[in-house]
N, C-alpha and C positions, 0 to 999 in steps of 0.2 A: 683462295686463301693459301698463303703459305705454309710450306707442312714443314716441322720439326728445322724450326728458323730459329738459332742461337741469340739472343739481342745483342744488339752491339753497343757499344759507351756510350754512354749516357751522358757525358760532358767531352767537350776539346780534346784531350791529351790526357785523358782519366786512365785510357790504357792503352798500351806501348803498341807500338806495329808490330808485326810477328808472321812468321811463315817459316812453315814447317818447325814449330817448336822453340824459335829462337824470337828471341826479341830482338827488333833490328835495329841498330845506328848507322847512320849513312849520311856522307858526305854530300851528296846527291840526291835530287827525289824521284821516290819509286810507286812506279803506278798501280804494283800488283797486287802492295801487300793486303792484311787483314790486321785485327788485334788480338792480343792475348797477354796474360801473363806468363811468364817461364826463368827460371832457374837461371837458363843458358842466354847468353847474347849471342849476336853476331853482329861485327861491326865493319862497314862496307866503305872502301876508298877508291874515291877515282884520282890514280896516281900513275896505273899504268902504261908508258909509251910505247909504241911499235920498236920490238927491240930484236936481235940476234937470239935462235933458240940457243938455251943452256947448252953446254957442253957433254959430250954424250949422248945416245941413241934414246928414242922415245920411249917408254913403256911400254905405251898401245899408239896405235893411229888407227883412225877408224872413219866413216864416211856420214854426217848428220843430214837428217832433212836442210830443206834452203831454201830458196828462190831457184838453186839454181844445183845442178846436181853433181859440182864437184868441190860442194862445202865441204871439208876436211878437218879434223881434229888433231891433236897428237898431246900426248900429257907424259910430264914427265916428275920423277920422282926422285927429291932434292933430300935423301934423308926425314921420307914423313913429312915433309914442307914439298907442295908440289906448282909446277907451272903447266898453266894447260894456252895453248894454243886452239882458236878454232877460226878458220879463215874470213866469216862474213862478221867476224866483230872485234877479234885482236886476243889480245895476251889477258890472262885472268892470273895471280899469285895467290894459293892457298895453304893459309897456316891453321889447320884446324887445332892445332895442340892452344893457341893462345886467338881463337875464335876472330881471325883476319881476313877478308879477303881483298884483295884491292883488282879495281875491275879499270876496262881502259880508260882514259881523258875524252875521249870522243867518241864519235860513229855515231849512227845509230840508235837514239835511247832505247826504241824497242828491242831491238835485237839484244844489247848488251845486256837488260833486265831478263830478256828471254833465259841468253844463255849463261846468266848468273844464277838463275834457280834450278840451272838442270847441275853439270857434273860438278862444279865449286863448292853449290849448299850439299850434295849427295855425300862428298868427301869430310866433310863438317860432319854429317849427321852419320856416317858410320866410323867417326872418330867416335860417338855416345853410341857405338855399338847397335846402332840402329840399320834397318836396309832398306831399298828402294825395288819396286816392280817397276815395268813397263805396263803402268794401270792410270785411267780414269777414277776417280767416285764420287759416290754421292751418297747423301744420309736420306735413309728409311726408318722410321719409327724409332731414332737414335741411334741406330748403327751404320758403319759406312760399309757399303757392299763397293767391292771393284770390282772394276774392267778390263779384265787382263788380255794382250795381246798385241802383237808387232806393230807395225806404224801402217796406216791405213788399211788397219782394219775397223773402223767405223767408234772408237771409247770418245772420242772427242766426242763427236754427230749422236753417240745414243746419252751422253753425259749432258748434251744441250736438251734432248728428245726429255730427257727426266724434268731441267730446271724450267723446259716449257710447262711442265705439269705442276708445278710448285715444290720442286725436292730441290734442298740445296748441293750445290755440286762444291765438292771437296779438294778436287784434284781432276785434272785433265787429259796427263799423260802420263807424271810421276808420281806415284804413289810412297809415300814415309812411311816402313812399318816401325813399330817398337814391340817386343814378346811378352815384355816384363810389367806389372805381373801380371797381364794378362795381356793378349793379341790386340794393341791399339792402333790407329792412321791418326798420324798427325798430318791438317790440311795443308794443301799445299799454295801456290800461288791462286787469286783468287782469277781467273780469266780463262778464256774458252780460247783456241785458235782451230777457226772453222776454215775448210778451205773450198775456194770461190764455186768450186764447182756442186756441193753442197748445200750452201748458202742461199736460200732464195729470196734476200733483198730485204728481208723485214728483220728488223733486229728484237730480240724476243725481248719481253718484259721484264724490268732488274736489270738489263745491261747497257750497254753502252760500248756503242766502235771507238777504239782510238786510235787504231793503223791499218793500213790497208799495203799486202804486199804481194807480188803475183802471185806468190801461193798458200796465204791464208788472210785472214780478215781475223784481228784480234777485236774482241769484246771482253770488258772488264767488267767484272760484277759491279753492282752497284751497292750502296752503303748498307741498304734494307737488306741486303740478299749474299751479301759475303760472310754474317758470321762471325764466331770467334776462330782464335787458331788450338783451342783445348783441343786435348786428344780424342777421341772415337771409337767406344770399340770398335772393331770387325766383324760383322754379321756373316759377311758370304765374299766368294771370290769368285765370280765368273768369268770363263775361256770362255771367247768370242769365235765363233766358228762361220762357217758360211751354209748357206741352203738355200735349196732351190724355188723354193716354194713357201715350207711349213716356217713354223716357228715353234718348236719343244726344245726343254732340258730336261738332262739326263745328269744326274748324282751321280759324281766321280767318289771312288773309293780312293784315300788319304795315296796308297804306294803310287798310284797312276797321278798324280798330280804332280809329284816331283820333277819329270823333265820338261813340262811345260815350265814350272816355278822356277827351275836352273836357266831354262832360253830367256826366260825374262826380266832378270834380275841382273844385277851387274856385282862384278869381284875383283878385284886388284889380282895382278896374273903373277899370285905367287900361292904358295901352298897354306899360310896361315891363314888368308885371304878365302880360298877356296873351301877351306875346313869351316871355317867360320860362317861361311854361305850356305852350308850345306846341312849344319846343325838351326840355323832359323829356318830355313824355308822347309826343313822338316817338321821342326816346333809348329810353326804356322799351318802345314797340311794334316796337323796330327789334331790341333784345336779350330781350325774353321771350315765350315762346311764350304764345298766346292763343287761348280758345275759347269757342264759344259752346255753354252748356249749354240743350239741352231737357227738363225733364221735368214732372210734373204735380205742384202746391203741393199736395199731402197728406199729411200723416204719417205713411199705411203706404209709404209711397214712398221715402223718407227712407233707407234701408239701401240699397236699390238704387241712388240716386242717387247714395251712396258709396261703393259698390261700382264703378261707373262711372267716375269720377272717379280713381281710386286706378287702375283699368286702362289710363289713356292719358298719367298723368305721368310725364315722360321721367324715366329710374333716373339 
């Protein structure tokens, strides 16, 4: 049986697509979303061509996962109106003040969906004052516990480990926080990307492959198993560590959580930016329990680390 399964609409077009908090319009069709209602839109164009960067130096540039390991980013910053660049899908234009983004004419549909819900919607959604981890989740007795941790360290692989168990998975990689008024996760895209070497051939129950690329296998939720896109409280936040053998956690005290939640999280490289980052992710560590998970990255391991896990979050 499915555990703590949101229902989904009940008629055609009863209720609006939605991910991470917005309801979505779109020129295009998009394979990841979920449903919900929400306040806020976002309205999605495919408008944009391969074009000359803006004028002037990038804010950041930076290196993303890929197929291939000299995927490259660089974003820059038009006055609050920004253009992001990332090599394996093209030019993305985002206008969070008036809920825009327009994504390229081609490539790719998976890739360009991919990297439309990573830094485009992040920018959106900490325009609502909202911030983003580098976290997985999934819902446990109504709350969503995440996965916090770098890029392969295993949030995807133990976020699949949970929906093989009947818990719905929330978020993958990125996690939507919101403080107010109380520490909630708005879900994110509804799809796992497992990569091949992980992967052993059977695609778990509720999902469905719809690309395949040297280094991941994307699976989309399916209709029973996605959900709505309402918010969630946050139960717990756990650091993914490694080990050798065992599998225990240990409860971290709120002040030691902070520079894991700073490496994690992402801030525009200017000072209001950083002030601002620093007052949620303390909000956050002052109201949700946190821990630090040890166990060993192997896949017979995987049951027991959710077994684990399910035994130490507060009912």
């Amino acid at each position: 049986m499915v555990k703590n399964q949101h229902a989904p609409s009940n008629g055609a077009g009863a209720v609006p697509p939605s991910v991470f908090g917005f309801n979505i319009r779109s020129s295009v069709p998009l394979k990841f979303l979920r449903t919900g209602e929400s306040a806020d839109s976002l309205e999605i164009r495919a408008e944009m061509e391969m074009s000359m960067p803006p004028p002037g130096s990038p804010s950041l540039t930076w290196k993303l996962q890929g197929p291939s390991q000299d995927v490259r980013a660089e974003l820059y910053d038009i006055d609050h109106r920004y253009r992001y660049y990332v090599s394996d899908a093209g030019w993305y234009d985002i206008d969070p003040g008036n809920g825009v983004i327009r994504i390229p004419v081609d490539g790719d549909e998976v890739m360009r969906e991919q990297r439309l819900w990573g830094l485009p919607t992040l920018l959106c959604s900490m325009h609502r004052q909202e911030f983003f981890l580098h976290a997985a989740a999934v819902e446990v007795d109504g709350g969503a516990v995440l996965f916090a941790a770098p890029g392969r360290h295993g949030k995807t692989t133990l976020a699949m480990a949970f929906h093989r168990e009947g818990y719905r998975v929330l978020s993958e990689d990125s996690a939507c926080c919101r403080l107010t008024p109380f520490p909630t996760l708005l879900p994110g895209p509804a799809v796992l990307r497992i990569r091949p070497d992980v992967f052993d051939g059977y695609t778990p129950a509720g999902a469905h492959i719809v690309s395949l690329s040297n280094d991941r296998v994307y699976l989309v939720l399916d209709e029973t198993r996605k959900g709505t896109d309402d918010p969630i409280p946050i139960k717990a936040v756990i650091f993914l560590r490694e080990s050798e053998n065992e599998v225990h956690l240990e409860r971290m005290a709120a002040p030691k959580c902070l520079p894991d939640l700073w490496a994690l999280s992402f801030r525009l490289p200017n000072e209001a930016s950083r002030a601002q980052s620093f007052l949620q992710l303390s909000g956050l560590a002052s109201r949700v329990p946190m821990w630090n998970l040890y166990r060993p990255m192997r896949l017979n391991s995987l049951r027991k680390t959710v077994a684990k896990i399910l035994n130490v979050l507060p009912q």
